[in-house]
HTML snippet that shows the backbone in 3Dmol.js (N, CA, C, O; Angstrom):
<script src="https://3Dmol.org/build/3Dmol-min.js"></script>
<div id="view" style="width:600px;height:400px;position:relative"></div>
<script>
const pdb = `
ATOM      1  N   UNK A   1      47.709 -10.011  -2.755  1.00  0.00           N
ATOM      2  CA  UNK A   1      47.073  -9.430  -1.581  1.00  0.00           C
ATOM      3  C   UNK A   1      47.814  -9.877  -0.317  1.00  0.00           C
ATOM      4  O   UNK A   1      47.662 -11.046   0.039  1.00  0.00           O
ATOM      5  N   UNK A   2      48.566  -9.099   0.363  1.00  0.00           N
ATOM      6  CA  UNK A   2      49.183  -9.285   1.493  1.00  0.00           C
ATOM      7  C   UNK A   2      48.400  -8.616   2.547  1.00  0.00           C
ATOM      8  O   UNK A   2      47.425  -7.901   2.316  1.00  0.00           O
ATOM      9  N   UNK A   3      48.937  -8.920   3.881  1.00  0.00           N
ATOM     10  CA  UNK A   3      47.918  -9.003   5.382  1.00  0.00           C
ATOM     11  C   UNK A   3      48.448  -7.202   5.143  1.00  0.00           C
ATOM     12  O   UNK A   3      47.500  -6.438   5.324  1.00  0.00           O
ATOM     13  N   UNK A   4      49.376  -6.710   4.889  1.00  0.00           N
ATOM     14  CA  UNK A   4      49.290  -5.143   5.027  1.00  0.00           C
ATOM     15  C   UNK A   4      47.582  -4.494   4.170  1.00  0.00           C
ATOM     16  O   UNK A   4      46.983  -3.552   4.688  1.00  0.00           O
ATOM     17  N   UNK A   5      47.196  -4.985   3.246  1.00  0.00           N
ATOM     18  CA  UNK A   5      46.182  -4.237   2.573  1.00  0.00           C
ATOM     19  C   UNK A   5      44.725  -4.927   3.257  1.00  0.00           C
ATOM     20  O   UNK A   5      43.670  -4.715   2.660  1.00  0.00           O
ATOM     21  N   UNK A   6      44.720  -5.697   4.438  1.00  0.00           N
ATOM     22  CA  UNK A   6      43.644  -5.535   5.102  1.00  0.00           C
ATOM     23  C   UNK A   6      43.215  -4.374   6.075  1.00  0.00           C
ATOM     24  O   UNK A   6      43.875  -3.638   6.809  1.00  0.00           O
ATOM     25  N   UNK A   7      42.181  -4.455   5.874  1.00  0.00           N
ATOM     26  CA  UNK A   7      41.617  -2.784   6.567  1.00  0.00           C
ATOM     27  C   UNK A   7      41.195  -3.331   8.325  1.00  0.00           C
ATOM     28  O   UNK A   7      40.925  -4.428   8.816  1.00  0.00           O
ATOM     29  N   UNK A   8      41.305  -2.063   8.825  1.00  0.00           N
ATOM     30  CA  UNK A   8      40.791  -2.326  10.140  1.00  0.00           C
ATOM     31  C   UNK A   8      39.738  -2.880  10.233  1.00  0.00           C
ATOM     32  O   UNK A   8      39.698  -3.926  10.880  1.00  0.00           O
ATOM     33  N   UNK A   9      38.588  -2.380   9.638  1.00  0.00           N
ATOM     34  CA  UNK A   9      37.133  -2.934   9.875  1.00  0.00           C
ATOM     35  C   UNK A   9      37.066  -4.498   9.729  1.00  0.00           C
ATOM     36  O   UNK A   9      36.355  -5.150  10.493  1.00  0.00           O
ATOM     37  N   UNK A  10      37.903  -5.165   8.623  1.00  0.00           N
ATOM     38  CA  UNK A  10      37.875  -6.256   8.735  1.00  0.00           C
ATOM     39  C   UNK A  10      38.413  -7.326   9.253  1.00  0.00           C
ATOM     40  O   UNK A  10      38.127  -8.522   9.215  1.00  0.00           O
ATOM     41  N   UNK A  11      40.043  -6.106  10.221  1.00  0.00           N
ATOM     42  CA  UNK A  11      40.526  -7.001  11.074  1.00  0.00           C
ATOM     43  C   UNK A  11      39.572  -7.163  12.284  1.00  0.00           C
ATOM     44  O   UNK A  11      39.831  -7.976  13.171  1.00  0.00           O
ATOM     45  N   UNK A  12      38.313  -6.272  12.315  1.00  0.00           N
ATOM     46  CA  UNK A  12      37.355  -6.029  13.249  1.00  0.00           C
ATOM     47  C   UNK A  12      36.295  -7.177  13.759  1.00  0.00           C
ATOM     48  O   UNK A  12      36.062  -7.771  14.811  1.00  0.00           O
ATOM     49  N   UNK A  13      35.503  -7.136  11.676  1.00  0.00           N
ATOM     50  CA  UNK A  13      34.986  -8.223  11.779  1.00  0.00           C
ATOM     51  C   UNK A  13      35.754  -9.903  11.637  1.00  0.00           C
ATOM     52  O   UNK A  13      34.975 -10.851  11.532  1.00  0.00           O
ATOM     53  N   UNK A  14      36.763 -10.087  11.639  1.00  0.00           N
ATOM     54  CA  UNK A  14      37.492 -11.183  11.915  1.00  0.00           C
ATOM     55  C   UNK A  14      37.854 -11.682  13.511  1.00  0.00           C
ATOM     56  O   UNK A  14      38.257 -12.793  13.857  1.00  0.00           O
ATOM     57  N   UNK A  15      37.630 -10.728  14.194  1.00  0.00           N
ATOM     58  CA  UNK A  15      38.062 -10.836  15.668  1.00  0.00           C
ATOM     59  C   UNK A  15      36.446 -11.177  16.120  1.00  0.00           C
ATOM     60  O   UNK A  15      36.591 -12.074  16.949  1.00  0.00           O
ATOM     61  N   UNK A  16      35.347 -10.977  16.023  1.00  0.00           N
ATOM     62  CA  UNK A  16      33.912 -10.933  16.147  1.00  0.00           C
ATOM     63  C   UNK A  16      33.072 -11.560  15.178  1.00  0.00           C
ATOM     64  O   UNK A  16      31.888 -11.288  14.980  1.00  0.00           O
ATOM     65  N   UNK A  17      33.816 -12.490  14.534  1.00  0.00           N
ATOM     66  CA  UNK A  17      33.488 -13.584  13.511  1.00  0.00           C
ATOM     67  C   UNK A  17      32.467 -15.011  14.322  1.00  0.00           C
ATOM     68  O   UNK A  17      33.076 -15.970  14.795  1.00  0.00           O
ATOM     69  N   UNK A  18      30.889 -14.946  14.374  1.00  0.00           N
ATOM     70  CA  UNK A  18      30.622 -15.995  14.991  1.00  0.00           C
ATOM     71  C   UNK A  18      30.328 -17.193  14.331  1.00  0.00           C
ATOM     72  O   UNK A  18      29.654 -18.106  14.810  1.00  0.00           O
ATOM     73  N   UNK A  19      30.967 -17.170  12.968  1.00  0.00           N
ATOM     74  CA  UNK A  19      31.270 -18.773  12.555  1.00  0.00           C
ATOM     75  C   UNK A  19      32.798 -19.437  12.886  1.00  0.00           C
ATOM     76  O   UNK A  19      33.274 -20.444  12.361  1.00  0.00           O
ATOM     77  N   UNK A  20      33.337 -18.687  13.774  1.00  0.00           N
ATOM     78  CA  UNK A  20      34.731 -19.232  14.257  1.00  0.00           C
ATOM     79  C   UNK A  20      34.523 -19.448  15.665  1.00  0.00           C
ATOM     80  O   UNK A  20      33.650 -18.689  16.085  1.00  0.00           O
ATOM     81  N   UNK A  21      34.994 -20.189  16.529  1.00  0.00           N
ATOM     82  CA  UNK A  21      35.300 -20.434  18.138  1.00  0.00           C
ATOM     83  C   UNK A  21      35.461 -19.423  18.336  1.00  0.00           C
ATOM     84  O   UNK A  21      34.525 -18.690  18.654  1.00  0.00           O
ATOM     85  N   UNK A  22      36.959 -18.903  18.206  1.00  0.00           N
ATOM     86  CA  UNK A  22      37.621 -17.663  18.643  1.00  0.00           C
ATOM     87  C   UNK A  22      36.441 -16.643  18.491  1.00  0.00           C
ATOM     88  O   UNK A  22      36.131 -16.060  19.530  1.00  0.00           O
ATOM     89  N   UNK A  23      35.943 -16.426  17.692  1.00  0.00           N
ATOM     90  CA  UNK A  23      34.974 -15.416  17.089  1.00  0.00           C
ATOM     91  C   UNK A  23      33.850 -14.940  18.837  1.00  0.00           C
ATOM     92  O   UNK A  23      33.544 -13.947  19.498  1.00  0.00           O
ATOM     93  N   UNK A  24      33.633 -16.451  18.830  1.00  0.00           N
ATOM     94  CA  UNK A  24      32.190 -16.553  19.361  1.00  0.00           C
ATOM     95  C   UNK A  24      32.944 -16.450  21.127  1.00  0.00           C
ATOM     96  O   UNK A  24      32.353 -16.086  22.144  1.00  0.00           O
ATOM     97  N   UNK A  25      34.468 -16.929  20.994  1.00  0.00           N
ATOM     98  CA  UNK A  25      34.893 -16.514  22.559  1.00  0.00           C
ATOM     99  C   UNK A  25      34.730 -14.900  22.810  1.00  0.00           C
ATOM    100  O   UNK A  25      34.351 -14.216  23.760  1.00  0.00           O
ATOM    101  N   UNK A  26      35.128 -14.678  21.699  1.00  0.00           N
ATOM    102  CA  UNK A  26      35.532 -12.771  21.596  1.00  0.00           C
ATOM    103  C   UNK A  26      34.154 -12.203  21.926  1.00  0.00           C
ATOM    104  O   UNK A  26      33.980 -11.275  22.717  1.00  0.00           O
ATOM    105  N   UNK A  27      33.414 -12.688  21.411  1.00  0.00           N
ATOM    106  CA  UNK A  27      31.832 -11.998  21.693  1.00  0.00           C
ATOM    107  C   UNK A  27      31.195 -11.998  22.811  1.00  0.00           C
ATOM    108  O   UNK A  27      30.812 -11.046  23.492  1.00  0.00           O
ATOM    109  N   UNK A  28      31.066 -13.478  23.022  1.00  0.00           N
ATOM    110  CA  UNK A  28      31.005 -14.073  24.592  1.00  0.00           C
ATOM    111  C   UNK A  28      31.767 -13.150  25.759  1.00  0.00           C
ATOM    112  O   UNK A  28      31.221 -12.852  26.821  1.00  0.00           O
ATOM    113  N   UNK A  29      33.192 -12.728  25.364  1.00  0.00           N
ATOM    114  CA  UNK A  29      33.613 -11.772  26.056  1.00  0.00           C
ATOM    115  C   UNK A  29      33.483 -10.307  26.379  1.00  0.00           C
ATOM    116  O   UNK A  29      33.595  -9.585  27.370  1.00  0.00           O
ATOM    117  N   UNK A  30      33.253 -10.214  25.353  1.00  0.00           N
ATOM    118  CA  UNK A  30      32.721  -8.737  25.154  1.00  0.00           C
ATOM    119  C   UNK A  30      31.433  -8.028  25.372  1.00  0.00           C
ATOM    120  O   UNK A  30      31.238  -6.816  25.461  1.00  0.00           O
ATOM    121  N   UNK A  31      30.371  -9.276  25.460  1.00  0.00           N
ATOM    122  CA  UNK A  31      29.320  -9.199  26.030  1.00  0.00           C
ATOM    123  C   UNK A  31      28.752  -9.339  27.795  1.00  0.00           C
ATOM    124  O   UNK A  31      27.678  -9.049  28.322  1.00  0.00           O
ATOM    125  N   UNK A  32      30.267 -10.024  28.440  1.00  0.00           N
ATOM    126  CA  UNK A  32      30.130 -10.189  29.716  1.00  0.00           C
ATOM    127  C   UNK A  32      30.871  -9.056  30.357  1.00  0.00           C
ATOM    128  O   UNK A  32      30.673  -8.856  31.555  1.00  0.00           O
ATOM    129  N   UNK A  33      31.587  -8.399  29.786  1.00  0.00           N
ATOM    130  CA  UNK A  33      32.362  -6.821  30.055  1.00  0.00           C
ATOM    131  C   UNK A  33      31.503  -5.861  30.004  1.00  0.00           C
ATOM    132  O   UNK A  33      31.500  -4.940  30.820  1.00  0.00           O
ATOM    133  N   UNK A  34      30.542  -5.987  28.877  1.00  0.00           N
ATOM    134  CA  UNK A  34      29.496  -4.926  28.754  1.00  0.00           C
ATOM    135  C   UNK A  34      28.465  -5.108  29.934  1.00  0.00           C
ATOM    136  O   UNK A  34      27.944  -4.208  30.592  1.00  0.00           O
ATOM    137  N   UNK A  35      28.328  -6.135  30.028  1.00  0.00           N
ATOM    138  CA  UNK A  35      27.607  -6.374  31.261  1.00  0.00           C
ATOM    139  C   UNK A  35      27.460  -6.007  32.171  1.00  0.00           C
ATOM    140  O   UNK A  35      26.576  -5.217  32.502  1.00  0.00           O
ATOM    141  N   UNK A  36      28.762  -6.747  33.221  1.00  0.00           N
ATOM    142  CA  UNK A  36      29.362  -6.053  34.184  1.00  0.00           C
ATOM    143  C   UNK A  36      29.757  -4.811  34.468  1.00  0.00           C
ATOM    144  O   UNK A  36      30.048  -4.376  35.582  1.00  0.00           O
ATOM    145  N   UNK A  37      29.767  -4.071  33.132  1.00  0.00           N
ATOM    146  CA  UNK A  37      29.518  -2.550  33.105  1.00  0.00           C
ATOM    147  C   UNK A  37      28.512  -1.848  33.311  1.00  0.00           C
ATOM    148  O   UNK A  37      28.224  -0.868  33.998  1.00  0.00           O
ATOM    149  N   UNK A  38      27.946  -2.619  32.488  1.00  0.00           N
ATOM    150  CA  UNK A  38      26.454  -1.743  33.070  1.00  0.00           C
ATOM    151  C   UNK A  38      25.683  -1.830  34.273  1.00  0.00           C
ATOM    152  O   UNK A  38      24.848  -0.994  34.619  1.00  0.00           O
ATOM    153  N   UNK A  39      26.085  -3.193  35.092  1.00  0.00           N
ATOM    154  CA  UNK A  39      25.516  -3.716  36.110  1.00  0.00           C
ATOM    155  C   UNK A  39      26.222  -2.809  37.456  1.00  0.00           C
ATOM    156  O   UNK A  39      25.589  -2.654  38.501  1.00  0.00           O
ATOM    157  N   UNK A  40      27.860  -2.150  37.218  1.00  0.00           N
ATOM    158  CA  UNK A  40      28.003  -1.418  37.900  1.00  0.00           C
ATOM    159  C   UNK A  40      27.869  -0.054  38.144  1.00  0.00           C
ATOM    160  O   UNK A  40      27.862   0.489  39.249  1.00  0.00           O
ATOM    161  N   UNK A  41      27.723   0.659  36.653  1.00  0.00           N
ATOM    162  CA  UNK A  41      27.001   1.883  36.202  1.00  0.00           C
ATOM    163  C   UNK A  41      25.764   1.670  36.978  1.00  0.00           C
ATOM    164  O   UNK A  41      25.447   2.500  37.830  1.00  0.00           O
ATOM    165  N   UNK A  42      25.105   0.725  36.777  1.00  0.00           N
ATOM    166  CA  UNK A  42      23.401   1.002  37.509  1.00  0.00           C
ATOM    167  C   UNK A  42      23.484   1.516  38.828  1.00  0.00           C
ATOM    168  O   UNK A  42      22.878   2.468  39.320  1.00  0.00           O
ATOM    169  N   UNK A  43      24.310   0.759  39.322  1.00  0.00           N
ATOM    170  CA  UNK A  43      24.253   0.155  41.035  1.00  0.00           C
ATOM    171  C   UNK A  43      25.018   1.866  41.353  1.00  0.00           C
ATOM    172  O   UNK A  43      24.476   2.561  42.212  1.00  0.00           O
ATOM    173  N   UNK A  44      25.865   2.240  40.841  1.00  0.00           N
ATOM    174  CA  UNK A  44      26.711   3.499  40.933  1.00  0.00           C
ATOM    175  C   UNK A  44      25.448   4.471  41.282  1.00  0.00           C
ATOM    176  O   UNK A  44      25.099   5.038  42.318  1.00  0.00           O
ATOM    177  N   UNK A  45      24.868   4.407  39.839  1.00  0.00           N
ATOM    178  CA  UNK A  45      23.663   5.495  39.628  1.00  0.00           C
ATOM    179  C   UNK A  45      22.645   5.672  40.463  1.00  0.00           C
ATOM    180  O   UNK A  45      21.955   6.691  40.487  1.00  0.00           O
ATOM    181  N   UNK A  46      22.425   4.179  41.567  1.00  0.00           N
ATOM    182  CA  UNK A  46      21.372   4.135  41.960  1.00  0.00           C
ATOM    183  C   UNK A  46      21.771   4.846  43.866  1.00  0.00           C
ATOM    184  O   UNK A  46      21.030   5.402  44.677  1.00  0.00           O
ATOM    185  N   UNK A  47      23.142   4.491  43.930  1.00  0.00           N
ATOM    186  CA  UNK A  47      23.375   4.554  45.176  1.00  0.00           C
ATOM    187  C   UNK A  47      23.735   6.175  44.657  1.00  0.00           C
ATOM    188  O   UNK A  47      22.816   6.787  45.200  1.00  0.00           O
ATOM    189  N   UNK A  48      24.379   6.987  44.072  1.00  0.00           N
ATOM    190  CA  UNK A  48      24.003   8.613  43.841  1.00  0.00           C
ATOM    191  C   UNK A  48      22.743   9.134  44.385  1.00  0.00           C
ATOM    192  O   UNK A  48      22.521   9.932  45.295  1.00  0.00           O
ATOM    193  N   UNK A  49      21.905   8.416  43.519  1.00  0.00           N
ATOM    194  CA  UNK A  49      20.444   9.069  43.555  1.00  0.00           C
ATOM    195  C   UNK A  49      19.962   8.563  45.199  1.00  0.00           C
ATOM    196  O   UNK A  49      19.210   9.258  45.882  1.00  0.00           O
ATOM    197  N   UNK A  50      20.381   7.605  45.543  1.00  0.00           N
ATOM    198  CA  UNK A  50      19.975   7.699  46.692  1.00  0.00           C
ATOM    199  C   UNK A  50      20.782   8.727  48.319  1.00  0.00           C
ATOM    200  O   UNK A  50      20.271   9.266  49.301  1.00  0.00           O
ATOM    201  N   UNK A  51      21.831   8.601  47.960  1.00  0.00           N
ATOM    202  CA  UNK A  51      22.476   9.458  48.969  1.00  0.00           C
ATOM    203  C   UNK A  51      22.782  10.427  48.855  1.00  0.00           C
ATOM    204  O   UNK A  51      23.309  11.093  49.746  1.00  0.00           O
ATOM    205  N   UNK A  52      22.480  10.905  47.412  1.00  0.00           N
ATOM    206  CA  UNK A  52      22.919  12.867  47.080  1.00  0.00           C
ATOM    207  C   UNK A  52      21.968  13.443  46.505  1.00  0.00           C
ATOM    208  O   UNK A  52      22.138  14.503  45.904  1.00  0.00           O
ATOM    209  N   UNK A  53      21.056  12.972  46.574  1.00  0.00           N
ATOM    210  CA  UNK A  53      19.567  13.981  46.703  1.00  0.00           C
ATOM    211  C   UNK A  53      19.078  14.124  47.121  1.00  0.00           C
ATOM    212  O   UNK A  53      18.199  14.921  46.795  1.00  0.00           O
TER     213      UNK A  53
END
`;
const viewer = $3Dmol.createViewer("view");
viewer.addModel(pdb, "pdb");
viewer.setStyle({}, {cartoon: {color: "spectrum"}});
viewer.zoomTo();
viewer.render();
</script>
């Protein structure tokens, strides 16, 4: 079994692994991106609705 016959999904769950550091940095990260996404989506949405309707 060589690293060519690993599949994406599990290079997936290896990157988002929270019994590893790395794992739990990756998540940690990915959860503060989502965040900040949505926190600016809101604020976007809210200042629309307020000045273009």
């Amino acid at each position: 079994m060589g690293s060519e016959n690993i599949s994406l999904l599990d290079k997936l769950i290896a990157i988002f692994d929270p019994h590893t550091k790395e794992g739990r940095i990756n998540i940690f990260r990915l959860a503060w991106i989502v965040g900040l996404f949505m926190l600016v989506l809101g604020y976007l949405i809210i200042i629309f609705i307020l000045f273009f309707t």
